[in-house]
Structure formats: C-alpha cells, structure tokens
N, C-alpha and C positions, 0 to 999 in steps of 0.2 A: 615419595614426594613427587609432585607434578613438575618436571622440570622445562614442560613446555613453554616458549614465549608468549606472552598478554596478547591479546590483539593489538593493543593502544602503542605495547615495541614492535610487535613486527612491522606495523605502519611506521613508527619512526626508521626503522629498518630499510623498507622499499621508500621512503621519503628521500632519506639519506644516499641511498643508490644510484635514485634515479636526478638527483641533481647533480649526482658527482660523474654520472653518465652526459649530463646536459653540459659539465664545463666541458667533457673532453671532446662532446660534438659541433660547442660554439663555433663557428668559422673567425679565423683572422678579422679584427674590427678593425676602424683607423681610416682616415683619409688618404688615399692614395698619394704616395712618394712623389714628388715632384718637384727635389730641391734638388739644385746644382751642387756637386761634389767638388770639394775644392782642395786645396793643396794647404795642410796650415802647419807643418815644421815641415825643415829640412834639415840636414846636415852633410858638407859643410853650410854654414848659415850666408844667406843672401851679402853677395859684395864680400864676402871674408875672402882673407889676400894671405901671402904664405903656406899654402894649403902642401902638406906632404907628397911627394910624386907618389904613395903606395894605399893613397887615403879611398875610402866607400865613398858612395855617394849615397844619402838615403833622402828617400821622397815619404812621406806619410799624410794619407786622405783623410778628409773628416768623416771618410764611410768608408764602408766595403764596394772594391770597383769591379769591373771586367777588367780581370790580370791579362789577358791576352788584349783585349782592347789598348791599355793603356800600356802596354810594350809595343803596339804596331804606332801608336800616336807619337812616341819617343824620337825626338830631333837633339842631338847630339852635335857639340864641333867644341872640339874635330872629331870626324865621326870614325870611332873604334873599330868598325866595319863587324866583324865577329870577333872579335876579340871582350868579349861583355857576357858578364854570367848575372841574369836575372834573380834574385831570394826574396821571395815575400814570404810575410811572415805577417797574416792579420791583414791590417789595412797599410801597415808598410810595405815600400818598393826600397832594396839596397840592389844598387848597381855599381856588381865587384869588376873593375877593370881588370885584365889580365895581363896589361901591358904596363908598363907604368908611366902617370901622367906626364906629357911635356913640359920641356922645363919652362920659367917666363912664360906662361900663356893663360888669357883668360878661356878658363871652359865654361859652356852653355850649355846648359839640360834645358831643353821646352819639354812639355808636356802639350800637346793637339788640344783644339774644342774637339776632336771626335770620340775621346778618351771617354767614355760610358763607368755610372753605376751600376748596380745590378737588374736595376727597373728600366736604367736606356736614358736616364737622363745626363748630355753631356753636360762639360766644363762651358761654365757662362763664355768662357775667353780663353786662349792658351796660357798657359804660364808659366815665364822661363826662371828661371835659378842660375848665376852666375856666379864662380870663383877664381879665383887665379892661385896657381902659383908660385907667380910673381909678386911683387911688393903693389903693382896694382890694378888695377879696372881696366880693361877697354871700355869707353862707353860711344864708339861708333853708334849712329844714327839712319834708319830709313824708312819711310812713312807711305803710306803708298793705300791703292782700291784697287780691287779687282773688279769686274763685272761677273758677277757670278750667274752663272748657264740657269736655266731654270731647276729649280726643285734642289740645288744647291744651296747647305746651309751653312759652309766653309768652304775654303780654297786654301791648294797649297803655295808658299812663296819660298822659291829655293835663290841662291844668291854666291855669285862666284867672287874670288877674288885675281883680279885679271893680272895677268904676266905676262911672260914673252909669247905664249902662245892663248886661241881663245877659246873659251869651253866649250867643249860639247855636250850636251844635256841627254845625248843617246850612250854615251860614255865616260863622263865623267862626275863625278860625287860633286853633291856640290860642298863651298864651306858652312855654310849657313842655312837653315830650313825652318819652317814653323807655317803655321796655319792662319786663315783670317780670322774675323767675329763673323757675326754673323749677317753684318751689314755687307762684307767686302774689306771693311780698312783692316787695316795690319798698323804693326811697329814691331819691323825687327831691331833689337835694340842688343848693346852688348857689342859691335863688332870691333875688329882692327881698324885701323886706318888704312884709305888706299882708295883703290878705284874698282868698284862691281858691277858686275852684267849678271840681270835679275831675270827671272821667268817666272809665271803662273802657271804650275804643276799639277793638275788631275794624278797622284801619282798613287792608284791605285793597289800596286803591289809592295808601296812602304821601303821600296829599295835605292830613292834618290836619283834614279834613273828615268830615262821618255823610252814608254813603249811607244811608238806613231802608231800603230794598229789601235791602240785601246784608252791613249789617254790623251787629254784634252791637252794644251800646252799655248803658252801666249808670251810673245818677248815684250819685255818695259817699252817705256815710252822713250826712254836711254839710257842711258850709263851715267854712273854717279860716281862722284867722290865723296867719300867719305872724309871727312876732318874736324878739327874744333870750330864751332860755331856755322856747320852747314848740318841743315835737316833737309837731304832731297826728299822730292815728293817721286812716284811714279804712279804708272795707270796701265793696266793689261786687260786686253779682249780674252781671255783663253778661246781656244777651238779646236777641234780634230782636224789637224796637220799630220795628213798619212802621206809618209815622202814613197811607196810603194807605188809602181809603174802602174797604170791605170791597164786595165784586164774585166773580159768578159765572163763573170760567174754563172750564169746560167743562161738560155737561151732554148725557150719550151714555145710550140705554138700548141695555145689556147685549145683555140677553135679556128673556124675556117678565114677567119678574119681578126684574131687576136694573138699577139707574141708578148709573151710574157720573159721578159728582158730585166736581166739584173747584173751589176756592174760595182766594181770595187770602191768606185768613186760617185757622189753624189755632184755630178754635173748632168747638165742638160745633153744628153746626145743628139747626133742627128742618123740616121739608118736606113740604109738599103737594102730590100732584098733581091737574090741575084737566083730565081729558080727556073735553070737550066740555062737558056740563052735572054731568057726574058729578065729585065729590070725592073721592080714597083720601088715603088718609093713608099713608106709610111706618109699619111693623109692624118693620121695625128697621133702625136702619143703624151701620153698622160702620167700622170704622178699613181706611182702605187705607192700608199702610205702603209702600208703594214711592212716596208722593210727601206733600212737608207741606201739609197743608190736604184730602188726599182724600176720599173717603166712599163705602161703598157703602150703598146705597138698596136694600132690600128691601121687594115689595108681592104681598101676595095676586093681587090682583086682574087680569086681564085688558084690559092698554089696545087699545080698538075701534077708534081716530080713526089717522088720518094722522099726525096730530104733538099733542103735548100741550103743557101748560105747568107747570113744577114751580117753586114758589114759596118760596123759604129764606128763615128766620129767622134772621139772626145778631146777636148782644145786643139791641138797641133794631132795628137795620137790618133792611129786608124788601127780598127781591131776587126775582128771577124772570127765566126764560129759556125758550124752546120749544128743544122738541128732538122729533126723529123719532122715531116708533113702531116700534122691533123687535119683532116678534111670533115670533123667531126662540127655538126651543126648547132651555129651559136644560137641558147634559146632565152642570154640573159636581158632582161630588159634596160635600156638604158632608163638612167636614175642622174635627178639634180644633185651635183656638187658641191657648185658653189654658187653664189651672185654678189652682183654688186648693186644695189646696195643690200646687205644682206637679209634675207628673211627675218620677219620679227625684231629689227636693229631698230635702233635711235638712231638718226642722225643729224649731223650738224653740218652738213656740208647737201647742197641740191647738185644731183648728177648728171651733168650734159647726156648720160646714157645709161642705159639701164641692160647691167650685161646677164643671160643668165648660162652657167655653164654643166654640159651634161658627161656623164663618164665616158662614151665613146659618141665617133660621127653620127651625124644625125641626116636625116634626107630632108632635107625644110625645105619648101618651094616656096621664095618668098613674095611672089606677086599671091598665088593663089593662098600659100597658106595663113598668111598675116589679116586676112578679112579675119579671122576668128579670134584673133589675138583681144584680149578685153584691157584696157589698162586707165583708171579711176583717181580723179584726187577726191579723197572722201566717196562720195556718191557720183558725182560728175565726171562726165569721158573727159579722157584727154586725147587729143588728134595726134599720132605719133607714124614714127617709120618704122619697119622692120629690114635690118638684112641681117646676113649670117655669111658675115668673111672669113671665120674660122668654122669646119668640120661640127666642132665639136661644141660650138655656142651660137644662143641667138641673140643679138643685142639691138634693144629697142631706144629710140631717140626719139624725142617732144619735140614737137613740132615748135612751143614756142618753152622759155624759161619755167620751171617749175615753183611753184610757191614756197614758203617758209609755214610752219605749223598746222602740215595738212596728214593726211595720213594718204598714203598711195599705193595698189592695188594692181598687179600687172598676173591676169591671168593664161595660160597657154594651154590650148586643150592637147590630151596626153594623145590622141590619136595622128597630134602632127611631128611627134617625137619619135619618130620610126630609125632608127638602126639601121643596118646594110641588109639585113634577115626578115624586116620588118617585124621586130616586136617595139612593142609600144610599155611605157610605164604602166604600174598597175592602176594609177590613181586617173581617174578623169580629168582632172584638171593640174598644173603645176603652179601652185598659186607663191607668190612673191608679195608680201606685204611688209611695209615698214612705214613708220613715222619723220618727222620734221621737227627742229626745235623753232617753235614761235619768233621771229626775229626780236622784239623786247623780252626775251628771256633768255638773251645771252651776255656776255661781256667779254673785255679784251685786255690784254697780257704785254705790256709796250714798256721800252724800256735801251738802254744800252750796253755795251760790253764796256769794261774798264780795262784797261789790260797796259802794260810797261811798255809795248811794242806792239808795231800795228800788224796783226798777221786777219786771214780770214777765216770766222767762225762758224761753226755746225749749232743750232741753239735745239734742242729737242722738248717738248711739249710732252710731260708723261701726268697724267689722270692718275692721282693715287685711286681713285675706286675705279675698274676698268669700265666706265657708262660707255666712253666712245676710246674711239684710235688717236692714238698721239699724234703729235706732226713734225716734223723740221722747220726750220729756216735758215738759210744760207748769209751772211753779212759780215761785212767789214770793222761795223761798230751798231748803229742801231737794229730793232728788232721791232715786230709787232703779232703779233699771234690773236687775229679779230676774228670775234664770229665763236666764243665758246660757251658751250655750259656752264650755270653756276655750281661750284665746287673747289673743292682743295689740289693743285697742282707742283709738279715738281720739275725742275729744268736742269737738264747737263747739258752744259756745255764743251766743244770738243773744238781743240785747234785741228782746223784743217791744212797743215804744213805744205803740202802738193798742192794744194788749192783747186784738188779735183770734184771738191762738193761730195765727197764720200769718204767717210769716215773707216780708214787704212788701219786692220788690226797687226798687220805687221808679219811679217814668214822668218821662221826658222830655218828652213834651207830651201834657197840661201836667205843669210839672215836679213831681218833689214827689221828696226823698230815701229814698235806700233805710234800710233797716234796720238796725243794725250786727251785725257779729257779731266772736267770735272763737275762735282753736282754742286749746286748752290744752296748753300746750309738749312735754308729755311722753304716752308711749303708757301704758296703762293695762292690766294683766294682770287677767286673769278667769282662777282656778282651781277643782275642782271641791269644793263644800262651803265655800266659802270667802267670806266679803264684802271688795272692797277698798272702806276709806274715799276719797273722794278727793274733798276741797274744791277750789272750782274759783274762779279770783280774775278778776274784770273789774277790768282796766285801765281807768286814766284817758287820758284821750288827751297830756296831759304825760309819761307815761309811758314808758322804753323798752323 
C-alpha cells in the first residue's frame, strides 16, 4: 500500500507550518507603555498607628519597576542608614529593618518621582506612606517651589529639625527628604512638630549628604515652624556652591597670541602676563563655552622667553602658574559670536545700538574702516556711527531713533575683521538682520502688588512660548510692562528683602537665606492695543 501523503495533506502540512513559523516571527504588537507606575497597597496601611517595633514594610507597584531605581529613590525618617535589607519579590518591595522600630514615632517611606518602570516612565508624584508606632500621626506641614535648573524634571527637598546646634548639609543626615513634581512644588507632609532649616538638594549620589564639587544646593527663604494650624510656604534658587578655594586648572598658550586659561571657579578673571621682565596685560578675554570656568586670553604682544607666568585675579584671590611658550602661528579666523540685537530675532524693544561681538581682537580702523559698513531699514540707508571701545566688538549707533515694524540690515565686510595675524572670516560679508514688532501689535501688562506689608518687589515678565526675552521690573507696589507681543505670559514675583534690585539666592557657607519669591497662579494674555490689569497678591506663608 502507498503510504505516501496526497498532495492536498502535504499542503495542509507546509500551510500549517508556516503559519505557526509566522506566530513565532510576529514582532511584540501594542502601543508603546507610557503609563505612570504607581504605588496601590501597602503594608503597614496608610495612617495605621500601633504598628509592632519588629514589623516589614511592604510597598507593592501596579507594574514591574527598576528594583535599583526605586531603592535609590527611597527617603526614609528616620533614616536606617544601612541597617535595611531590600526583598522583592515580583512587583513587591518589603523593607526588612534590622534594627527595631522607635518607639512613639511616626515613620515616613517616600518613594522619588525618579523611581522608573521598566520602559523609564517615572512616578506622576512622590509618594509617601506614613505609620507610627505610637497611638498617633504626626501631621507637621511644608509647602514650598523650587526653581528648577534647566532640563530638571524634579528636585530634591531635604529638611532638618533644629536644636541646640545648626546643620550641616556637608555632614549631617537630614530628618526628612523627598523629591518635587514636576512643576517644582513639593509638600512634605507627615512631620514632628518644631522648628526646620530646609535646603534644595541636587543629591546625586542618594546619600543625604552635599558634595560642593558635584551638586547643586540652595537654602529656604527661612526657617519655619512647624505646628497646628501653620502651613509655611518656602522658595529655593538651587546652584553650584563649591566652597573649594578658587585655583588654576590649566594654563596652555594657544598660539602666539591665545591662552587658553581654565579655573575651578566660574568667575570673570582678570590676568597678567609676566614674560621675563616684561608685563602684557590681556586686551581681551572671552568665554569658552565648551567647559565651566574657561577663558580665552587674548594678547598683542609677542612672548620671547621659553615659558612665562600668567597671574589671575579672582574676587579677592590671586593665583599664578607658568606655562610654555607657543610661538606657533595663529591661522584661526575670527568668527561672529554674538550681537545685539541678535541675527534673525524678533524684537520688541528698538536699540540705541547695534553691538556685534567677534571671538577674538579685531584691528578695525574706525574712521577708515566704517565707510564700508552698510546698515538698512527695509531698503533705506540709515546714517549711523561706528566705533569699537572694546578689542573684540564693533558697535554701531543711529544717528537718529530707529523705527517700530521695519526690518533692519547691518552689513560688515569680512575683510575689516582682521585678527592680530591678519586672517579674516571666511564669509564676505557679516550680515546681522533682525525684525521690529509694528507699534499697534503690541499690548501692555499693568497692574499692582497686594501684599500685608510694604516691602520692595522684583515682578519678572516670562513668555510662555520663548518669541522674545523676559524683562523685570523693580516697585514698591504698582507695575507696568508696555510695549509687548500678543501672547500668553507668566509673572513671579520675588521680594527683594536688601532692596538691592537683585534677586539674593542665598549661601550656604556662610549661611544666609535666599530670597523669596512667587509665581502667580494664572497665565496672563497680552493683546494688541489693549492693557490687561492684573493685580498680583503675595501670600502669607499661613497661607494655601
């Protein structure tokens, strides 16, 4: 008997196969993950009071998270230090103390927003989990914004509770920690009663501690108490506060006319060189932005000697280093920076001067070289001046006031842009063009401060779409902000306590509080032709 398979099965056969070959090559289908993981039992259960000194703690997510993420997100108080043995198990966290709980005390688990799924999406918010094992709650209150640094999409808020001596944030734990949303506000909620000194934490390595070298760090606007029926408010600038003695990190020349000068501190120097018996002085130096604290050194002069010595001034500090003599031929071209007003910008403001600024000194002769300079409203010359009181810029003035809703054209030909070596840009022309807003397509922002006590205020002008530059304004009580784009706007305002017109973020050593400030809940519309009133109310810090 023929026990071969039919045609019509072996097809069913290779049919069969190759669709069961097709499930197993199908790729992952589904919309891409993009739902916040959240926290949805705990045990002990939220607010439970009597809790045993020898009890777990378990956390369990609505997903599978990053086990290492969300152990470095973990704010604790009082905080275990190492005494804590992490067991997941699935999308539960138990957190076995190894100590046993204090007696009477309400305990705080947060959990960070930086606490990640497994796709990277964080916690919408922190979220704490409080128990005692006492008979009842702390519910100490504190409310507070940070400013968060660019590209910031949390902050940390660490919070001491003050005694006979005051914290140190380089050395000491603090009681309390947790992280912002993603606006900046916070509520740490859950404390003792008492009195705290608060800071905004960049605290990178998750230890409760300030490295100055690496993390950002900002003191409150002040010290609060904590009791029934007060909710402080505070407000922190963070920043890099590196208390390390200011010092010379490198010191290279270039070329025969460039020093390329780096420093531990991002301040403006000033710098001499001292080669052999002869003194030059820098003729300009300028911002290198590919590192914080850079500088280039620009100098006339021809250094003779083997190696020299360049001696910086930073605030009070005087520093000095030798470095070797390149006599090697500078063949880079100088190149446009910056200007004002800037290439291709909108603006809303007409500028008594038109600056434009180049990488290094330039040789501009300005009786002769300024005949060539082109500078245009629309199509039409405009009669202007040229000089060049700095090195390394030329700044052009209008003879009379510039127009509103023109477009303006300042050309410079590249062969007056010569270097100390004489090279020139590669472009023929350095052209600077920018716009004007039409004076009937603006509007204005007027209004007053409301406040319990008369102090003097900072009012800042911020463009939710960045079209143009924010502004300030300085006042005791009224404001006006004339002359702007139609659009949606945002205003903080910041007590100016010094009444120095500069908005004081505050030092950690030695200590002194920052400034306060606050934003004003609602966005603010700018039409054209049009004033909106808009009183602005400071809050008490009892306030919600």
């Amino acid at each position: 008997m023929d026990v071969r398979p039919s045609k019509l099965a072996t097809l069913f056969v290779v049919a069969a196969l190759c669709a069961s070959c097709a499930r197993m090559a199908t790729p992952p289908g589904g919309p891409e993950d993009k739902t916040a993981p959240t926290v949805v039992k705990t045990s002990p259960t939220q607010d439970e009071t009597e809790i045993a000194w020898d009890r777990d703690v378990m956390l369990e997510f609505s997903e599978p998270v990053n086990r290492s993420g969300v152990e470095a997100a973990l704010y604790l108080s009082p905080e275990p230090g190492q005494r804590l043995r992490y067991r997941w198990s699935g999308r539960r966290l138990v957190l076995d103390y190894l100590d046993p709980l204090p007696d009477n005390r309400t305990i705080v688990v947060t959990v960070g927003a930086q606490a990640k799924d497994l796709q990277g999406n964080g916690l919408e918010s922190s979220f704490t989990l409080a128990f005692s094992t006492g008979d009842s709650i702390d519910r100490g209150l504190i409310r507070g914004m940070v400013a968060l640094p660019e590209k910031s999409k949390s902050f940390g808020v660490v919070a001491y509770l003050l005694s006979d001596t005051l914290p140190d944030p380089l050395r000491d734990s603090p009681d309390y920690r947790m992280q912002t949303d993603a606006d900046g506000s916070f509520e740490l909620t859950y404390l003792a009663q008492g009195r705290y000194r608060l800071f905004a934490l960049d605290d990178r390595n998750f230890d409760g501690l300030w490295s100055p070298a690496s993390e950002l760090i900002g003191p409150a606007s002040m010290d609060v108490d904590v009791r029934e029926g007060l909710t402080p408010f505070v407000t922190f600038v963070p920043m890099l506060h590196d208390t390390s003695p200011p010092a010379i990190l490198r010191a290279r020349q270039f070329d025969q006319h460039r020093l390329d000068l780096r420093l531990n501190k991002d301040m403006q120097p000033t710098v001499l060189i001292r080669d052999g018996a002869a003194e030059i002085f820098a003729e300009h130096i300028g911002v290198d932005s590919s590192a914080s604290g850079s500088w280039f050194v620009y100098f006339g002069d021809t250094l003779t000697s083997d190696s020299a010595l360049v001696t910086v001034g930073v605030a009070d500090d005087t520093l000095a280093a030798k470095f070797a003599v390149n006599s090697r031929a500078d063949t880079t071209a100088p190149s446009l920076v910056t200007s004002w007003p800037a290439n291709r910008s909108v603006n809303r403001e007409l500028p008594e001067q038109i600056i434009a600024v180049f990488s290094e000194p330039i040789l501009f002769d300005e009786p002769r070289d300024s005949l060539t300079v082109t500078f245009k409203a629309d199509t039409v010359d405009v009669p202007f001046s040229v000089s060049s009181s700095d090195p390394a810029s030329i700044s052009v003035t209008p003879d009379h006031s510039l127009i509103p809703g023109k477009k303006y054209t300042l050309e410079i030909p590249g062969l007056l842009i010569r270097d100390y070596s004489g090279n020139v840009p590669h472009d023929s022309v350095v052209t600077i063009a920018w716009y004007t807003y039409p004076a009937d397509s603006m509007g204005t922002i007027s209004g007053s401060v409301r406040a319990t006590a008369g102090a003097q205020w900072i009012l800042e002008l911020h463009p939710v779409k960045d079209r143009v530059e924010g502004a300030s304004f300085t006042t005791f009580s009224s404001y006006e902000f004339r002359g702007w784009p139609e659009g949606k706007y945002r205003i903080r305002i910041l007590q100016d306590v010094n009444r120095d017109g500069v908005h004081n973020i505050g030092s950690v050593m030695p200590f002194e509080f920052s400034e306060p400030f606050q934003w004003h809940p609602d966005t603010v519309s700018v039409r054209p032709r049009w004033t909106n009133e808009t009183d602005i109310t400071w809050t008490t810090e009892t306030q919600r």
